[in-house]
N, C-alpha and C positions, 0 to 999 in steps of 0.2 A: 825755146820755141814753144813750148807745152808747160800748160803747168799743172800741180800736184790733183789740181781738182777734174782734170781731163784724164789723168790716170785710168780708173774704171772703165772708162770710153775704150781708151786705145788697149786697154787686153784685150774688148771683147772687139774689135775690129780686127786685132791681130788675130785672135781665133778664129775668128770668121773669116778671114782671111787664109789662115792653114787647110781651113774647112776645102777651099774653093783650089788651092796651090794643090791638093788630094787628088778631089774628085775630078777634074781636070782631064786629069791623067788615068782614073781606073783605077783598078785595083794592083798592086804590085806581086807578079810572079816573077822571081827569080831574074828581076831588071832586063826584062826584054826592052828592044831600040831606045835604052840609058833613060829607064823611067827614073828608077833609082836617082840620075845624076838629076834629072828636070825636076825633080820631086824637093831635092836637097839644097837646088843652088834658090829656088823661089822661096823656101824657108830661109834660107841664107839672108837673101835680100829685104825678105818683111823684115826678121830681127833686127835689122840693122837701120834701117829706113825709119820703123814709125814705132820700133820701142821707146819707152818713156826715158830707160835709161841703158845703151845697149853696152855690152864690156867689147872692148876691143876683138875680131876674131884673129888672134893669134897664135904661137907658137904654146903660150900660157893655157890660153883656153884650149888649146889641144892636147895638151898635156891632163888638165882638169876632165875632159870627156874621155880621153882612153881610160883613165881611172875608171872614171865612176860607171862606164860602159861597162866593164870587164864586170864591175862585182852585179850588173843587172845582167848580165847571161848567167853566171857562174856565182852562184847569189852568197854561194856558203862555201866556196872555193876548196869544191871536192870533185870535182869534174874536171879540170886543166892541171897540168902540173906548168910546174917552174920554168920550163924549155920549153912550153906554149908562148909563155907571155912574154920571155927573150926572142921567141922567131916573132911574135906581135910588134915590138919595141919598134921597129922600123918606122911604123905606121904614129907612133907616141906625137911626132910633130907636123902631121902631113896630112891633120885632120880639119885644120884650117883652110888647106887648100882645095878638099873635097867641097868644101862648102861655098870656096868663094870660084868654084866653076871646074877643077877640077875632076878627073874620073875617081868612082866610089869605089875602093879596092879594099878598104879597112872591114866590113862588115862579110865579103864572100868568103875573105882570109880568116876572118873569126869563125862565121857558120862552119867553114869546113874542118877548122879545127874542134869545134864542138860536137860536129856530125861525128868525128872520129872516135874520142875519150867517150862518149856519154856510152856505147856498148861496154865499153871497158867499166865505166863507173858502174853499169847496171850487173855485169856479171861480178864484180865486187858485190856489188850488196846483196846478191843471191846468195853469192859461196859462204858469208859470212853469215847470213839470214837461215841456212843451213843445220849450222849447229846450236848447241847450247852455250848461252851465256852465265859466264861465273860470278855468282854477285859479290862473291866474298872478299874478293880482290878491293883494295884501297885504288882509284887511279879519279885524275880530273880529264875533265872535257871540258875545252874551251870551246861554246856555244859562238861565242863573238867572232868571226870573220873578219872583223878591225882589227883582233887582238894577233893576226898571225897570217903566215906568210899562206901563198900559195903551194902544196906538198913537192917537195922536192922531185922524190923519186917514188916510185911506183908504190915500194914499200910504205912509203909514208902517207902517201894517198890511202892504202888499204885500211892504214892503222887509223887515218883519222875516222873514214867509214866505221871500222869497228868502235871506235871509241863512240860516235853518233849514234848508231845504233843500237849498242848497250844502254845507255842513256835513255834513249824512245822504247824499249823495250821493259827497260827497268819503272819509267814512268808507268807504263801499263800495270805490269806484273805487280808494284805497289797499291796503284788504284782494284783491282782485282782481289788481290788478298786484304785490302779495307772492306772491299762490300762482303765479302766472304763471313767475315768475322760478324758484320753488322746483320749479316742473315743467319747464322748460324743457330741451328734448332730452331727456325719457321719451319713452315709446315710445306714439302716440295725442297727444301735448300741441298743443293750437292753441294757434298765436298771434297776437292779435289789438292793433291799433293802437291808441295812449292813445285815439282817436277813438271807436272800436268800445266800448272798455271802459267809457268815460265815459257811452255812451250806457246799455249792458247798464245797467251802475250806476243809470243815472236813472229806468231801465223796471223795475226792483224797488223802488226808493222812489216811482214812480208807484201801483204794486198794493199797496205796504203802505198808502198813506194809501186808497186806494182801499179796502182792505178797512176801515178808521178814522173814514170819514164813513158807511160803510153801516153799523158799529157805532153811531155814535151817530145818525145817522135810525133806526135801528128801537131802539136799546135806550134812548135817551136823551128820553124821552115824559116829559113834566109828571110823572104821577106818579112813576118813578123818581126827577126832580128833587125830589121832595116827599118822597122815603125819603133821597135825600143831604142833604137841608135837615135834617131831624131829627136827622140819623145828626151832623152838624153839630153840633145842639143839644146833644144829648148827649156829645159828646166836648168842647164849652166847655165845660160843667159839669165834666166831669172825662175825659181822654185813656183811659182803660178801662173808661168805659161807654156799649156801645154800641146801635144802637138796630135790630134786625134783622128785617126785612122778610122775607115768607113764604119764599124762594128760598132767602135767607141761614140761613133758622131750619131752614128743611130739611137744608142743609150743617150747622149746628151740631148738629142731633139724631145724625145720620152719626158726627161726631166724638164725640160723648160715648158712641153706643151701641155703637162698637167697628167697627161693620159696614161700614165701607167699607175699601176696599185703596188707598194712595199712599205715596209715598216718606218721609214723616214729612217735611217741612219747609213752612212756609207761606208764601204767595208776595203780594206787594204789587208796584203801578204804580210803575215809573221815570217819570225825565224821557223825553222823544220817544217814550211809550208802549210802553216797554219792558218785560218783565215781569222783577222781581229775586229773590231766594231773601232772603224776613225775620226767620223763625226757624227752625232745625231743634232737631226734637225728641230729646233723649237716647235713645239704645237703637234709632233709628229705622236702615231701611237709607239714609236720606240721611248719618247722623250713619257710622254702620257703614263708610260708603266710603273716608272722611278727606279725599275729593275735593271735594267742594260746602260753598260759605264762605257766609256772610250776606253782600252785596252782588253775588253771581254774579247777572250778567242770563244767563236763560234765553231762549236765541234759540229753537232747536227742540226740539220730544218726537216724538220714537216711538216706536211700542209695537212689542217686537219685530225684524224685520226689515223692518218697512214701511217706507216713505217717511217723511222727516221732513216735521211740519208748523212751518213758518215763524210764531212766536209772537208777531209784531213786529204791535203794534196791536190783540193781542185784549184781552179785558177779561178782568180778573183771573178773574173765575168760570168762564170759559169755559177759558181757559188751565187751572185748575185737572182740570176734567171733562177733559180731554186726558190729561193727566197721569196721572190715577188709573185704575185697571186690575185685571183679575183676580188673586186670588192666586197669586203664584208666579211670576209672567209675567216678563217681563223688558220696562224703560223704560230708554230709553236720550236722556239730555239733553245740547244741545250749549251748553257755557256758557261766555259772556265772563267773563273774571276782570278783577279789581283792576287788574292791570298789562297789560292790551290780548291778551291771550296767549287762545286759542278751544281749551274743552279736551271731548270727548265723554265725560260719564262714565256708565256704565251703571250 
């Protein structure tokens, strides 16, 4: 019926279309008179109606979104254990029918199981954040979330937090004892014992997760889980269509009407809640510099001659609003590259 040069057309009418299946309806608290469902089954029906090329909504495709759902709540699967996602399993086939008119029962049953472990997760990472880390010890950490299961039992859960955060902490404590050495015998330089250092290092990876669980108690409420569930659906159906909630649609109006000021380049979540550089835009001053790569994490921004703020743990949109600024102004970014190298480019 369509063909390949109509493509372009039909995402952005499909978007405009999600745009319209949203606002509709208001904003989503916690599916009062089954906004949740009216919200879900009219993205149901665009996908399927006037995508270019839509996958069956099946038992498959339900299976495919409980996946990929789970690891966008639980991003590094230290928060849920193993007898989370066996009481979830029910829901593994029966997300197909959410969609095709169905009541929304899959995303209450995750938030509430999420509202429960994340206290449990943060007093982990306190108790362990507590003491001192031993660096002398041989042990790995697998960083990768693909490469391993969800923590069994409680114990396991702990161990992997510990293992994490030796890691974030070891990173520190290394960067720390390089500038140390690189300042030694300037004029003002302390110097302070691997002791002293080890500590400093673990009382900034304290405050970063600390500002990480207060991000997600206040930003990570059912209904956002219910905007990343869709956002989910539709990026199964096809990885560039997405599905953007009132916040997000505000940023995209921004973008297209010209009228905002930022460095041209778009920014997405790393692993340990890192913020990275995703695309930069041609002709943009991110592109303009020859400094800022796709993969740079962005530790700090500041505007100006202010203080830098510390970006470790915010969420991508917020990070963002940081960033952007008045015309003409000057933004100054402190960015890890590829090869461990911290470069400040304005």
């Amino acid at each position: 019926m369509f063909s390949k040069k109509s493509l372009p057309l039909l995402i952005l009418v499909l978007v405009a279309g999600l745009f319209i299946a949203f606002r509709s309806f208001g904003t989503v608290n916690d599916n009062p008179t089954g906004r949740y469902e009216k919200i879900l089954h009219d993205v149901g029906e665009m996908i399927t109606a006037i995508h270019y090329s839509p996958k069956p909504i099946d038992d498959k495709f339900s299976k495919d979104i409980f996946k990929k759902y789970l690891l966008v709540v639980d991003q590094d699967k230290s928060v849920f254990l193993q007898s989370d996602i066996t009481e979830l399993k029910k829901y593994e086939t029966t997300l197909d029918d959410e969609i095709l008119g169905g009541q929304v029962k899959f995303v209450p049953a995750c938030s509430d199981l999420f509202k429960k472990r994340l206290p449990e997760a943060e007093k982990i990472c306190h108790d362990i954040l507590a003491q001192p880390f031993d660096f002398s010890k041989d042990e790995t950490f697998i960083a990768d979330p693909e490469k391993r299961d969800f923590p069994a039992t409680d114990a396991e859960r702990k161990n992997l937090w510990r293992q994490r955060l030796k890691y974030m902490t070891l990173e520190r404590y290394v960067s720390d004892v390089d500038a140390q050495e690189k300042n030694k015998g300037k004029a003002g330089a302390v110097t302070k014992s691997a002791e002293e250092l080890e500590k400093d290092a673990r009382a900034r990876i304290s405050k970063v997760w600390d500002r990480i669980f207060d991000n997600y108690k206040i930003k990570l409420t059912e209904a956002e889980l219910f905007n990343k569930y869709v956002n989910t659906i539709t990026q199964t159906m096809d990885p560039h269509t997405d599905y953007f909630p009132p916040v997000e649609k505000r940023s995209f109006d921004e973008e297209m009407s010209g009228k905002f000021y930022g460095i041209g380049a778009s920014l997405i979540g790393g692993e340990d809640n890192n913020i990275k550089i995703n695309t930069i835009i041609t002709g943009s001053p991110a592109w303009k510099s020859g400094e800022i790569k796709v993969g740079d994490i962005v530790q700090k921004v500041a505007q100006g001659d202010q203080e830098p703020v510390d970006l470790t743990g915010y969420f991508v949109t917020d990070a963002v609003k940081i960033i952007r600024g008045k015309k003409g102004t000057e933004v100054r970014l402190t960015l890890k590259k590829a090869d461990g190298s911290v470069k400040v480019v304005k």
